[in-house]
Structures are given as C-alpha cells and as structure tokens.
ROKEDREN-415219 format. One line per 10 residues: number of its first residue (from 1); their letters; for each residue x, y, z of N, C-alpha, C. Coordinates in steps of 0.05 Angstrom, whole numbers. Example, Ala and Ser with C-alpha at 12.3 -4.5 7.8 and 13.67 -1.06 7.14 Angstrom:
<nodes>
1) as) 264 -114 156 246 -90 156 264 -66 156 ~ 257 -45 142 273 -21 143 258 1 157
</nodes>
This chain:
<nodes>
1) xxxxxxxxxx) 505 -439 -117 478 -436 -126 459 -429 -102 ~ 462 -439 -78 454 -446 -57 455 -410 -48 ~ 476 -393 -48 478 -370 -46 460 -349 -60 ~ 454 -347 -87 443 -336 -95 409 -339 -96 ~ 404 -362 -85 383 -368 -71 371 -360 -56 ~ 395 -351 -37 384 -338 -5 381 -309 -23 ~ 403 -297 -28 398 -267 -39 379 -268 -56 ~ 366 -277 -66 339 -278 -87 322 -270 -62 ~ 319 -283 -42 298 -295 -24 292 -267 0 ~ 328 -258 -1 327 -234 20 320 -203 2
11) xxxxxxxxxx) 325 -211 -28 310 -182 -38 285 -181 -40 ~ 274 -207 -40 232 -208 -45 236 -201 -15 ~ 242 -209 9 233 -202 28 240 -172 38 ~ 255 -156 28 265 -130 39 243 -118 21 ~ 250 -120 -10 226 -102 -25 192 -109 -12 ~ 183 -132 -3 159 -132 12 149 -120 37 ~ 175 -119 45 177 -91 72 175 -71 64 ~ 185 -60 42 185 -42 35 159 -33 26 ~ 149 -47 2 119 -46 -1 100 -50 11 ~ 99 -63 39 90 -57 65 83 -38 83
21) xxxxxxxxxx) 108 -28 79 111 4 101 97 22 73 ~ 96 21 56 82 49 39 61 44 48 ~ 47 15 45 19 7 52 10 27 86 ~ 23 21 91 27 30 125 18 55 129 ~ 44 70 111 42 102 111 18 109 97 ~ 5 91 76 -24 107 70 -44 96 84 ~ -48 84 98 -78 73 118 -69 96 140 ~ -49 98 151 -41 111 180 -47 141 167 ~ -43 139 144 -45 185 135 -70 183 131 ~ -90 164 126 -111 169 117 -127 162 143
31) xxxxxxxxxx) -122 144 164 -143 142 181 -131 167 207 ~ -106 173 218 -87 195 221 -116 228 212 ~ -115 220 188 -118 249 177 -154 252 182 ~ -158 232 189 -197 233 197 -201 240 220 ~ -177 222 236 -184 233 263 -173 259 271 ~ -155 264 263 -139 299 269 -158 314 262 ~ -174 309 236 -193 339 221 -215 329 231 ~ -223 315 246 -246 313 254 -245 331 283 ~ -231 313 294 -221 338 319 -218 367 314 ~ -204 374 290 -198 403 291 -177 409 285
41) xxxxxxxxxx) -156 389 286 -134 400 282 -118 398 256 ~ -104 427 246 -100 424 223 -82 409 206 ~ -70 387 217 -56 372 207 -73 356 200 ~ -88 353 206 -111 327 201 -115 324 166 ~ -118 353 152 -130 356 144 -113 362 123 ~ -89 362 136 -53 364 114 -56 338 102 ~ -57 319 125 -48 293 123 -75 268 104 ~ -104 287 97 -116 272 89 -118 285 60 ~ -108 308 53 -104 327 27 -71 312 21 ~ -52 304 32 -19 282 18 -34 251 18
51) xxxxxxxxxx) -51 243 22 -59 216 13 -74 228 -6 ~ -93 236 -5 -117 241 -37 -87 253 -55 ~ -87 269 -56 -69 278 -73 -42 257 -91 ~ -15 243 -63 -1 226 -75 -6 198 -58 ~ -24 199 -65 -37 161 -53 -28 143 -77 ~ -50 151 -100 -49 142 -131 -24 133 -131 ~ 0 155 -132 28 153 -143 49 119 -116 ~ 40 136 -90 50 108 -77 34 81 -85 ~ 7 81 -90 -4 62 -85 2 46 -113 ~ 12 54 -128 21 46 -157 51 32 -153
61) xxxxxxxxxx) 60 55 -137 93 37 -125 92 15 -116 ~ 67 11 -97 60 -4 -83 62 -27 -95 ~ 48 -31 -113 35 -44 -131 52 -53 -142 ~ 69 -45 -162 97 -53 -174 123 -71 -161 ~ 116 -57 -131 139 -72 -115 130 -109 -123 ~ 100 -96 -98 88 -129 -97 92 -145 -126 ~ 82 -135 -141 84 -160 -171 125 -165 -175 ~ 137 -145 -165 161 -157 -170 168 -171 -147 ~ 157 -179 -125 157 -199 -108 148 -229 -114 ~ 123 -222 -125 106 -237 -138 123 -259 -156
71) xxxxxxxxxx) 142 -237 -177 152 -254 -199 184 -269 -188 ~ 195 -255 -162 214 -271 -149 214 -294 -137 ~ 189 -299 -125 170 -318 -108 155 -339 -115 ~ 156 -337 -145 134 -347 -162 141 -379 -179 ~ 168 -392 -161 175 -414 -159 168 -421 -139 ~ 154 -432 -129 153 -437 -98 166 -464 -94 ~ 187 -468 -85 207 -484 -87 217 -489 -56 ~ 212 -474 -49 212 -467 -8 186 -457 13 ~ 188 -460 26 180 -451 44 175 -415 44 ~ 191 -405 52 192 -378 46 189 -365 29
81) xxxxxxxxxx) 190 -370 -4 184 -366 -34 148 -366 -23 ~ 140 -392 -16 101 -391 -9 97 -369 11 ~ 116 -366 28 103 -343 47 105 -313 35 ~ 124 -314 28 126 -288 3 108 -285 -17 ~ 103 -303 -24 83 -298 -49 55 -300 -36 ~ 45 -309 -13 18 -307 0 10 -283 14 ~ 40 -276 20 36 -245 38 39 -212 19 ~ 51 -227 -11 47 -210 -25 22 -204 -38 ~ 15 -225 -49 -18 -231 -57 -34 -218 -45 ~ -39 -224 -20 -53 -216 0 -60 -188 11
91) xxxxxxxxxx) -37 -173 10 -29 -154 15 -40 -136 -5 ~ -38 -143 -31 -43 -128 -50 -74 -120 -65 ~ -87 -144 -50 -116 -145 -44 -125 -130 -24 ~ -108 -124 3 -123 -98 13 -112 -77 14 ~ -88 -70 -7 -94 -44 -21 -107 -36 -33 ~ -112 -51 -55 -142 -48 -73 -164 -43 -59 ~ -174 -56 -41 -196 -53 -23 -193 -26 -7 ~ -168 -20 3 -165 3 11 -165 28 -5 ~ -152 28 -26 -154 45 -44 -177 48 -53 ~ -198 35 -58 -220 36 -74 -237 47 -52
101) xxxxxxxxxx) -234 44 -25 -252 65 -9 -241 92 -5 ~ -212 86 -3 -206 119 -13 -213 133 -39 ~ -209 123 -55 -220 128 -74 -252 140 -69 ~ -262 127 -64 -300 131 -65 -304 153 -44 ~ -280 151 -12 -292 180 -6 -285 201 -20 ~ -256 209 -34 -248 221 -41 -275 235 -69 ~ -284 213 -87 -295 229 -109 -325 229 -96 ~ -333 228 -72 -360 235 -61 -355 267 -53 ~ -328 268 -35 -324 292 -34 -330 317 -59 ~ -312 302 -76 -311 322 -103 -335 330 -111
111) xxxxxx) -357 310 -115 -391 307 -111 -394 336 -103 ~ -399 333 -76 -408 349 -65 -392 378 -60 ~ -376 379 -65 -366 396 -71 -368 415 -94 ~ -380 400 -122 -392 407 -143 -421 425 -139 ~ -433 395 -120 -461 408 -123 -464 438 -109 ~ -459 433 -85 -454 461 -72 -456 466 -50
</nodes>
C-alpha cells in the first residue's frame, strides 16, 4: 500500500512541474516578448503574438493539470500531499492573475486597434 502511495505522490509532483514550467513558458514569452519588441527586435514581437494567440490553450492545460493535482493531494494525509496541494492552489491563483493582465493588455490592444 505503502508503494502506491509514493507513486500517487510522485505523479502530483511531476504533473505540478509540469504545470509549472507551462506557467514559466508563458510569463517568460510574455515578459521576453515586451522587452525584445520594445527594443526592436523582431522576435519580441513573434514571441508576444505565440502567447496572445496560444496562451488561452496552455493556460487551460495549465489549469487542468493543477486541479488534477489538486484532486491527488486532496487527502492531506502527509506532509507532501499539503505541500502539493498549497503549491498547486497557489500557483493557480497567479495564473489567473497573470492571465487576466494578459488578457486586458491584449483586448486594449484590439481597442485600439479598432479605433484607429
């Protein structure tokens, strides 16, 4: 029993890495992609057009990972089950927060882009 315990324990923690590093790859393409196109350079501007574009789609993965962390963790019966489930929690609150400012520059852009 004792076995399948740990492997319960090592897939919430690999899938949280996992849903980690997406977290990662969209703050770094999006703050990445401000400073390159602000500077000038045209990757900047690659890399802030693959977050607006498939942010949504990771940030949904994202999302999915964490709550299936969430529901592995969600005995807290250990030590590490609480750290898992606090760092998932947590985590998933500043995607939201992150997303939601991407979000807001992104449809200010569109704004203004409308108006003219």
């Amino acid at each position: 029993m004792r076995y399948y315990i740990d492997e319960r324990e090592k897939l919430a923690k690999l899938i949280l890495r996992s849903s980690i590093g997406l977290d990662i790859f969209i703050y770094a393409g999006f703050f990445f992609g401000f400073v390159f196109g602000i500077a000038g350079a045209e990757i900047g501007f690659w890399l802030l057009g693959f977050v607006f574009r498939y942010g949504v789609h990771i940030g949904i993965s994202s999302v999915v990972l964490k709550i299936v962390v969430i529901i592995l963790s969600y005995k807290k019966d250990t030590y590490k089950k609480r750290e898992l489930l606090s760092v998932g929690s947590s985590s998933m609150v500043l995607l939201f927060i992150i997303g939601a400012i991407v979000w807001g520059i992104y449809y200010i852009g569109k704004i203004m882009t409308a108006v003219g």
